[in-house]
C-alpha positions in Angstrom: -7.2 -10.6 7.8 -8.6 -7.2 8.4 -9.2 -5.0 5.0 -6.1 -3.0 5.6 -4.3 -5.7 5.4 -5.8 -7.4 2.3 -5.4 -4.2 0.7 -1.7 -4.1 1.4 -1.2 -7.5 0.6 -2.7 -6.5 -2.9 -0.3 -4.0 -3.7 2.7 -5.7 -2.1 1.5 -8.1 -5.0 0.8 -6.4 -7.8 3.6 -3.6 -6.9 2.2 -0.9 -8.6 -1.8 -0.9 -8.4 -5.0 1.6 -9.4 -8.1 0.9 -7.1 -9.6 -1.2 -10.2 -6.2 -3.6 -9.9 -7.1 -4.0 -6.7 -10.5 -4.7 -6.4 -10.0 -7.3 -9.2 -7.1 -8.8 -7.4 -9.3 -9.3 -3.6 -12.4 -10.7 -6.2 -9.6 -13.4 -7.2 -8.8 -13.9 -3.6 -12.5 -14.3 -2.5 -12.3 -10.9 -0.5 -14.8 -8.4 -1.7 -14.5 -5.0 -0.7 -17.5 -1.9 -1.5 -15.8 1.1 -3.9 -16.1 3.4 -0.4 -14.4 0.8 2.2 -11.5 0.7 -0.2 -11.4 4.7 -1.3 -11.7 5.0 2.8 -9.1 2.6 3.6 -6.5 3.7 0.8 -6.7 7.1 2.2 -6.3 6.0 5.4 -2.9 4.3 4.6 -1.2 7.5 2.3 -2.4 9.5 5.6 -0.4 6.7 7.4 2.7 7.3 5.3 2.2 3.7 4.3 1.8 4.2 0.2 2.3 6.5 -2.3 0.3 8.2 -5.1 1.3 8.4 -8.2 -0.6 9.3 -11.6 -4.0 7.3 -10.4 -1.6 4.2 -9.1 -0.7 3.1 -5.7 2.4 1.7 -4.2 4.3 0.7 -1.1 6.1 3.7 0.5 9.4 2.9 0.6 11.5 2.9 3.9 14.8 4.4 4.2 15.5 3.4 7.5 18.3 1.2 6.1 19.8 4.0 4.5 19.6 5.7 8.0 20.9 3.2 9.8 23.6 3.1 7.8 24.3 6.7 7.6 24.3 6.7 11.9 26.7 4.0 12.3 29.2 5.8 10.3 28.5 8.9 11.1 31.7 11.1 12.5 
């Protein structure tokens, strides 16, 4: 796995995660990261629209393309 991935595997785990959460959660997988790959790859994914930020913690984005769906095939 690539370190975007183990990095969204971690939060999908921990659900809510600062960067310390998740550098101790890859050390407890066996995946060791450097402070800068995982500052370089977090931004990377808020850029991507793929977490949030929130008061220092990160999270899944959530998708509301269910809610859209929904919405579309009842629209009138």
């Amino acid at each position: 796995m690539d370190t975007r991935g183990w990095v969204l595997k971690a939060i999908e785990t921990l659900r809510f995660a600062s960067e310390k959460d998740i550098v101790r959660w890859l050390d407890e997988e066996g995946e060791s990261l450097s402070k800068d790959e995982l500052q370089r790859t977090l931004e990377r994914l808020l850029q991507e629209g793929y977490l949030e930020l929130k008061n220092d913690l990160f999270r899944l984005k959530h998708k509301n393309s269910s809610h859209s769906a929904f919405d579309n095939l009842f629209k009138d």
